[in-house]
N, C-alpha and C positions, 0 to 999 in steps of 0.2 A: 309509169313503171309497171312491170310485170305483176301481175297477183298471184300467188302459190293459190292453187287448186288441190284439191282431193285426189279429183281425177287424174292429176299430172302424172306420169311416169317418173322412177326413180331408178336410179346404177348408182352403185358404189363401191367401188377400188381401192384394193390399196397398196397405198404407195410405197409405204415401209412397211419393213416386219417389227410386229410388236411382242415383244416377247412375254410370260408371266410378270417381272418384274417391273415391267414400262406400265402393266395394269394397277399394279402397287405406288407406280410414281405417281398415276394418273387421280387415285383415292387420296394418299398424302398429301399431294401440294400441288395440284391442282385443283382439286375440290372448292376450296376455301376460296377461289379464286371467284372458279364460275361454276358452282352451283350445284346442285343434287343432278338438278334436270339434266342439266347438259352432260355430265357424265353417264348418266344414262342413256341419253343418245349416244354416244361417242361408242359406250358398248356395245347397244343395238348396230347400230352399225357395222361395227367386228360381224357382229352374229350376221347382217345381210348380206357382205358382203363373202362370205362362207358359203350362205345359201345361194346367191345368185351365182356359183361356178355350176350348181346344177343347175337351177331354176332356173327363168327368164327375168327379165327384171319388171318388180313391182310395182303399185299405187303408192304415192301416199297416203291412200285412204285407207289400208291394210296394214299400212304403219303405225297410225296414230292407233288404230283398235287394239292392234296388238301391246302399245305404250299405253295405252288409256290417257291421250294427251289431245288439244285441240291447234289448229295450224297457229295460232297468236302465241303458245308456250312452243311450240315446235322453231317456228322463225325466232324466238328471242332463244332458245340453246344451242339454234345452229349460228345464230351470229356469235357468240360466246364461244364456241370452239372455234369460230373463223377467227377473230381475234386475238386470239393469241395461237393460232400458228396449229391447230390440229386437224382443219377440213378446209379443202378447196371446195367452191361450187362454181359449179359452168350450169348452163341453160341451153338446148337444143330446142329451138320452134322448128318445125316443118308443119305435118300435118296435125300431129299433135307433141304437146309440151314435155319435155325431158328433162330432168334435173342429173348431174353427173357429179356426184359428191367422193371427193376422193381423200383417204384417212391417212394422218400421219403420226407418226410415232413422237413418244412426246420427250421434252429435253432429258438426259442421264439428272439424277440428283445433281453429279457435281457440278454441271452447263447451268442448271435451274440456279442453284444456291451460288453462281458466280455471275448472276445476270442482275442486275441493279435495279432494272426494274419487275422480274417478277420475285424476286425473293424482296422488295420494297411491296408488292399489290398482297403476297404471302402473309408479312408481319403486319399490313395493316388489314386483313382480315382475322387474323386468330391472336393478336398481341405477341411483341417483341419475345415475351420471355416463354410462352409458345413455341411461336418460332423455331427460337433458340434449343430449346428441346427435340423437336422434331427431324430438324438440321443435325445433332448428336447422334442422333442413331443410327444418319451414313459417315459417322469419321470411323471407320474401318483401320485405314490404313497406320499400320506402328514406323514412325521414323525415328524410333531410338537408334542410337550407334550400333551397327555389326560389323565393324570393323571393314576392312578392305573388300573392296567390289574388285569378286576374280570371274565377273560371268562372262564368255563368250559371245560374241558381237555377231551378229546375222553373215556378215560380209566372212567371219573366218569359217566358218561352220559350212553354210551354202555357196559361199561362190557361186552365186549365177552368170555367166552370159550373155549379156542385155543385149550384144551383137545378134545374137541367135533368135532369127526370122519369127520363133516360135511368141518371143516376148512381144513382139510389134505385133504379131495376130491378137495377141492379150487385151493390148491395148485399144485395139479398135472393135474389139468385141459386142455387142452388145447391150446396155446398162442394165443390173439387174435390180433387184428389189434388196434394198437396204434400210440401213436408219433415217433414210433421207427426213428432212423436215422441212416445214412450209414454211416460207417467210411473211413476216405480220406485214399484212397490208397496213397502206399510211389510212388515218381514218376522215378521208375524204370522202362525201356523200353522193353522189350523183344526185339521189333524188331532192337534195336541198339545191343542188346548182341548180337544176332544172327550173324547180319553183324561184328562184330568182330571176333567170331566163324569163319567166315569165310576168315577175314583177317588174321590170324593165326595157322588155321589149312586147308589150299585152299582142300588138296588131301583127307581130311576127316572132314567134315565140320558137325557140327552138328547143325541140324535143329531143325525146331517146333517139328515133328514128332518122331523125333529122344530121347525127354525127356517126362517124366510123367507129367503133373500138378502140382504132389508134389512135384517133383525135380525141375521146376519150383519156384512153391514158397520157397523152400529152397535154392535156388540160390539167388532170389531179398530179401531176408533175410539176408545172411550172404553178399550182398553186401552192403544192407543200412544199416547193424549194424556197419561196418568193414569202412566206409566212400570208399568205391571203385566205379567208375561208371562202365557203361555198358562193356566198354571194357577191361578194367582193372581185373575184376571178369570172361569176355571170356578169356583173356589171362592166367587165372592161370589155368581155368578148365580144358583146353586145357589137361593139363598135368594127369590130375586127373579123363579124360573118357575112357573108352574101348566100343568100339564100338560091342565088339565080345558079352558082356554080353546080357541078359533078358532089352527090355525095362522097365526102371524104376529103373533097378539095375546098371545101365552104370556111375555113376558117383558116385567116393570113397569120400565122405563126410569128412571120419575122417582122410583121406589123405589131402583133402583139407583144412581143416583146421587147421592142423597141420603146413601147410605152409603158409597161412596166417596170424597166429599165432606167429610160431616158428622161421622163415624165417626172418630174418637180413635184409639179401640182398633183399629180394621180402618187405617188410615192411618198408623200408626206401627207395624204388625206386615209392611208386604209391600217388599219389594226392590224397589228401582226396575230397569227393565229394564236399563239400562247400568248396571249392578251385577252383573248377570247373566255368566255364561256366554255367552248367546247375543249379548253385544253385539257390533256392528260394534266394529275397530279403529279407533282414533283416526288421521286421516294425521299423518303426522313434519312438521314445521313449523318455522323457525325463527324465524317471525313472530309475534306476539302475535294479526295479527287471521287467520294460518293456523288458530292454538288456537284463537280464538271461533269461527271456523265450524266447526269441526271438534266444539265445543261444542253448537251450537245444528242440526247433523246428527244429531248419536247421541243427545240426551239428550228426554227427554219434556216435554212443554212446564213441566207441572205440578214435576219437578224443576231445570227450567233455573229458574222464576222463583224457586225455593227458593235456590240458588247466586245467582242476582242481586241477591236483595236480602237474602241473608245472614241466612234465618231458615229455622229447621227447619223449620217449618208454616206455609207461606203460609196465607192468611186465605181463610176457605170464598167469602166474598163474592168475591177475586180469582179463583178456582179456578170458581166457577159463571161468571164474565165469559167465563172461556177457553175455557171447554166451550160457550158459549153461541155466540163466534167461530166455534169450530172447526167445530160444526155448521152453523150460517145460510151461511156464506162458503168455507167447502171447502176449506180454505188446507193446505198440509202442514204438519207439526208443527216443520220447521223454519223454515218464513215465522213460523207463531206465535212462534215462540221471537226471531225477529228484529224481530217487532212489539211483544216486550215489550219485550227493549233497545231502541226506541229510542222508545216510551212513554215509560217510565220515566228516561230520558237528557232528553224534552224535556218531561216535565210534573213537576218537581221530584219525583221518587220515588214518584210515583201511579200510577194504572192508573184513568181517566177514560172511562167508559162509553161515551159519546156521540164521545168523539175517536177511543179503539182503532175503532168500527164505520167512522169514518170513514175511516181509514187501513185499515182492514181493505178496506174496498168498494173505493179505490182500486189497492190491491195486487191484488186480482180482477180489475179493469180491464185493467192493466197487463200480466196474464198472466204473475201472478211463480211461478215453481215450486220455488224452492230460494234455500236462507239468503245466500248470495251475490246472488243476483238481489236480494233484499230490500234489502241492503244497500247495494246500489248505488242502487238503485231510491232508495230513501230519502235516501241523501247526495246524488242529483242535485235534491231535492228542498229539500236543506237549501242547496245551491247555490245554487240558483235564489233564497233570500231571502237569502241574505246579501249578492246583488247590490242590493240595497236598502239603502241606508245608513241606519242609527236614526237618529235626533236624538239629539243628544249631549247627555246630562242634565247639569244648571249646577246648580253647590252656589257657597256661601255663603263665600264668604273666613274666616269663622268655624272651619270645620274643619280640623281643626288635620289635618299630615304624620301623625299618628300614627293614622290612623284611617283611610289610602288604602287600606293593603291588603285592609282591611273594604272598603270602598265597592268596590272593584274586584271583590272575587269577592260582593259582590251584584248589580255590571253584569252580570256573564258568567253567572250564574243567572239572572239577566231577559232576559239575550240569548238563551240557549239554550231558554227557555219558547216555545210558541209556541199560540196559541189554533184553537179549531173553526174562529171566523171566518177568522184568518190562512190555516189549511189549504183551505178550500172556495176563498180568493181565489187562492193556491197552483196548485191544481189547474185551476181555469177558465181560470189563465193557462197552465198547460203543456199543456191540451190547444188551446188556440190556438194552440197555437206560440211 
């Protein structure tokens, strides 16, 4: 693995604009998170990347002087900002070393305080009744009664034109700099794969060098889908590289997964990651649906739908659907885990090819990033048809009193079903408005 240098070069960009108050979000309830230091960088930062629109871009060794910091406190507060979603790093080698660290803006109070698990990392750094105080100071908003809403709706006021050539230039515009933010890497290691790599294969060990990027990210994929840690996922690869091939083509994918999959013996020998040591903490809850997101955060998809439907061994045919999701649609392993509760909730205990893609494509649309959004996402969705009243199904004077209860929860099974068609009419209707 790379070693940071002194000497290396540094750029840093940014990606979103941060405003004065996103620096006040940053002191309040991020602090407590990760640390004195690493807020400190995150500001340094602001300040270089200000400087380098004149300047050229710096050493780190002019950074650290100027923080009075050394590269061992520098690496642990830029991983604390990469973790939870405020700094990308890229690395350029050529003739010499670049680091390309790019800044982002950090969640609104309300995104923070409705996220389960950092307003859960929040109260266990400063105590609940903290917290609880702290979160007080953004309820702003009065929703006592004022009587009738007479405001004017965008659509009577502006009437725009969406025909007019001028709006489809709009659209293809350019991306500019907004509140964009970084999505939290899964916290898979490389450099612990590696080192397993080499505890397993000593006489042909395969290195950094030795894989592509993409092979790469399609290893820390199919291990945090598949719940496998670092070694667990070096150990099977093992079997599934040749070294003789084209870097980038040295490792059989659909060999590999076929055995992580198919494989008996290798599927009931490895620990799921939240089994592990290394798993995140659960946040404290005293909600039921606190614990399911807090489920459907820490757990791999491939163990969540084991706990969901109450079988040791999901079935290989479920298990390739999900891998086959995860790849095409990009979705994090916690959207997965939320597309299978509510599959399985609204297709009587199935898992239906053609509908997951379709709830899957939508969920990509939507721009869902995390098992809350999912959820939401989805119950506005289940909303939106319940405002549709069924027909009220007519039985027969013949059936007797003793047999409603039956009748009744096969309504509310057929209620709770809902078809590809129903969904596609669903969707055409909520992107109309």
């Amino acid at each position: 693995m790379k070693v940071l240098s002194q000497s290396d070069y540094l750029s840093v960009s940014m990606v979103s604009l941060v405003a004065d108050y996103d620096r006040e979000t940053i002191v309040n309830l991020y602090e407590p998170i990760i640390g004195f230091e690493a807020v400190a960088l995150y500001f340094t930062f602001l300040s270089e990347a200000k400087n380098q629109e004149v300047l050229s871009m710096s050493t780190h060794e002019s950074l650290f002087n100027r923080m009075g910091i050394n590269t061992t406190d520098f690496i642990s507060a830029r991983e604390k900002l990469e973790g939870i979603g405020l700094l990308k790093t890229y690395i350029e080698e050529t003739s010499s070393t670049i680091y390309h660290y790019e800044v982002y803006a950090p969640h609104t109070p309300s995104d923070f305080f409705n996220n389960t698990i950092y307003y859960g990392l929040f109260k266990q750094a400063i105590g609940e009744s903290e917290a609880e105080r702290i979160k007080s100071l953004y309820k702003t908003y009065d929703d006592s009664e004022k009587g009738r809403d007479i405001s004017s709706s965008f659509q009577e006021v502006y009437t725009p034109d969406l025909s007019n050539p001028i709006f489809q230039e709009s659209i293809n515009n350019e991306a500019l700099k907004g509140t964009n933010r970084s999505k939290v890497n899964s916290d898979f290691s490389y450099e612990k794969f590696f080192m397993g790599c080499e505890k397993f294969s000593p006489v042909n060990t395969i290195t950094e060098k030795s894989l592509s990027k993409k092979e790469m990210e399609e290893i820390s994929r199919l291990a945090t889908l598949n719940g496998l840690n670092e070694e667990q996922i070096a150990q099977v690869i093992t079997s599934s590289y040749d070294v003789t091939r084209p870097k980038g083509q040295r490792i059989d994918f659909s060999s590999l997964r076929e055995k992580i999959i198919f494989s008996r013996a290798f599927r009931s020998s490895y620990v799921n990651r939240d089994d592990t040591g290394d798993a995140p903490r659960l946040v404290s809850s005293d909600s039921m649906l606190g614990k399911k997101i807090d489920l459907m955060e820490t757990t791999a998809p491939a163990k969540y739908l084991s706990i969901r439907t109450e079988m040791a061994e999901p079935a290989p045919a479920d298990l390739i659907l999900i891998d086959d999701i995860s790849s095409k649609y990009h979705l994090a392993n916690s959207v997965i885990n939320a597309l299978i509760d509510y599959t399985l909730a609204t297709q009587n205990g199935t898992l239906p090819r053609l509908y997951m893609e379709k709830v899957a494509a939508s969920l990509v649309r939507a721009k869902v990033s995390c098992a809350l959004d999912a959820m939401e996402y989805l119950n506005s969705v289940a909303k939106k048809r319940k405002k549709k009243p069924d027909k009220p199904p007519t039985y027969s004077e013949e059936e007797s009193s003793d047999t409603s209860e039956e009748l009744n929860s096969e309504r509310e099974n057929k209620n709770s079903e809902i078809s590809e068609e129903e969904w596609d009419a669903l969707m055409k209707e909520m992107d109309n408005g």
